[in-house]
C-alpha positions in Angstrom: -15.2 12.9 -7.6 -17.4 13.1 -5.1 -17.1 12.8 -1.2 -16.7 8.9 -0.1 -19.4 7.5 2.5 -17.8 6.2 5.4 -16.7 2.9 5.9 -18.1 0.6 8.8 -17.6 -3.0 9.4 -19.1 -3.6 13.1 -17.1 -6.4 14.8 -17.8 -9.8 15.7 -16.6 -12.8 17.1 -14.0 -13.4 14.7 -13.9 -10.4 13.0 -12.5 -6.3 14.3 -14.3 -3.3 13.6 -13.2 -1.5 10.9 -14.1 2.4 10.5 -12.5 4.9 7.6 -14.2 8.0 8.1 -12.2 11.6 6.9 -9.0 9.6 6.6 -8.7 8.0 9.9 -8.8 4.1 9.3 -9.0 2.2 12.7 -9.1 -1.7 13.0 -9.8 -2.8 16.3 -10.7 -6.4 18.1 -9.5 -9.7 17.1 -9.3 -11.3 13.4 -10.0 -15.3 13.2 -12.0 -14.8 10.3 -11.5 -18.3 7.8 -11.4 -16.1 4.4 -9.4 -12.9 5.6 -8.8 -11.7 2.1 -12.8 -11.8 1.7 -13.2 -9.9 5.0 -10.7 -7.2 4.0 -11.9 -6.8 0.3 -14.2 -3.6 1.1 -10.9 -2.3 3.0 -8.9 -2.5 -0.3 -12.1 -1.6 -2.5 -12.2 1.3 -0.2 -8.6 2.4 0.0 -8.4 2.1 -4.1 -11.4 4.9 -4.1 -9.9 7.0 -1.5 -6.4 6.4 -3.2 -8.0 8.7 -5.6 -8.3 11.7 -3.8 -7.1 11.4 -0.4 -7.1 14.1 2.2 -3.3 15.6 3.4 -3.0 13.3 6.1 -4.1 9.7 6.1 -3.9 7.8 9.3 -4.7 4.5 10.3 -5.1 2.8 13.6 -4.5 -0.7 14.1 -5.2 -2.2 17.7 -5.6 -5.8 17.0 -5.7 -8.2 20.3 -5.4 -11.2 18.2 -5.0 -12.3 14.7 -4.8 -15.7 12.7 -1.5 -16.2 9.8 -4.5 -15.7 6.9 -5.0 -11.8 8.4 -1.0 -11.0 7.9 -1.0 -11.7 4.2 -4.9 -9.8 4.2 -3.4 -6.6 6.2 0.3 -6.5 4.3 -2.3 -5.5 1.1 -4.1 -3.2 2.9 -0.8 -1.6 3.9 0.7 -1.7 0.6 -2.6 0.2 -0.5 -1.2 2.6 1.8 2.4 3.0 0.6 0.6 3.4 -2.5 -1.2 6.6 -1.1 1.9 7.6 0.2 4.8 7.3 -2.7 1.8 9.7 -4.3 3.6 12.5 -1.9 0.7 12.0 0.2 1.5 12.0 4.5 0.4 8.6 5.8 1.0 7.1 9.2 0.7 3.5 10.7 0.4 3.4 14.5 0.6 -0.2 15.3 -0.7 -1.0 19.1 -0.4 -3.9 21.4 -0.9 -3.9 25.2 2.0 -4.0 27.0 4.1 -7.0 27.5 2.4 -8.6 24.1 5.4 -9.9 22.8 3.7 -11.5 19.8 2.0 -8.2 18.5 5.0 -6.3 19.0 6.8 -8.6 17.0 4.2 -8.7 14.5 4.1 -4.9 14.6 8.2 -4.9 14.2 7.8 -7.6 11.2 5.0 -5.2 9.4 7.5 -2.1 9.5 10.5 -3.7 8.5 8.7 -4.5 5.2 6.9 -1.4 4.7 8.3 1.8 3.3 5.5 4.6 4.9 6.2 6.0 8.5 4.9 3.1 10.9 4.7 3.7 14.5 5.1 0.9 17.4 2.9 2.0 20.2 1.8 0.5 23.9 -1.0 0.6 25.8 -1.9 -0.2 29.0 -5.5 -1.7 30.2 
């Protein structure tokens, strides 16, 4: 198989940037997109590929500001991709940040890890 292109999704009103480039997956912005599971389709098409033949250490950075019910149920696929990756003996890692004092994206963050079975890390920021 050969090398994957990168991925890039630039971000808009309603949707984050997305960029997987040499296993580093960051999702940054906000996501009030109506059809999240449309928006995160190339995510999941991607990850499937990658899934394939992924480098030692995958690791994905999720800094989301705000996010609408529909992205949960769009981003718990994208991070059982992941698991995926990872029960293949494969190191992945999840760091989940929210500014400081966001007490919904922490909790958010807390409800993603206690579903998930890869190493998920809770992490705050400051502006």
């Amino acid at each position: 198989m050969g090398k994957l292109e990168n991925l890039c999704i630039k971000k808009t009103e309603k949707s984050p940037s997305v960029k997987f480039s040499n296993g580093v997956l960051d999702i940054n912005g906000i996501s009030t997109v109506d059809d999240a599971a449309e928006f995160y389709k190339p995510v999941l098409d991607y990850l499937e590929r990658y899934s394939k033949n992924p480098v030692a250490l995958t690791q994905v950075n999720i800094k989301l500001t705000y996010f609408k019910t529909n992205t949960s149920a769009a981003l718990l696929h994208v991070f059982h991709k992941l698991e995926e990756i990872y029960k293949q003996k494969d190191e992945v890692i999840i760091n989940w940040n929210y500014k400081e004092g966001d007490e919904d994206m922490l909790e958010a963050g807390e409800d993603f890890y206690s579903i998930l079975r890869v190493p998920f890390k809770l992490c705050s920021y400051k502006d």
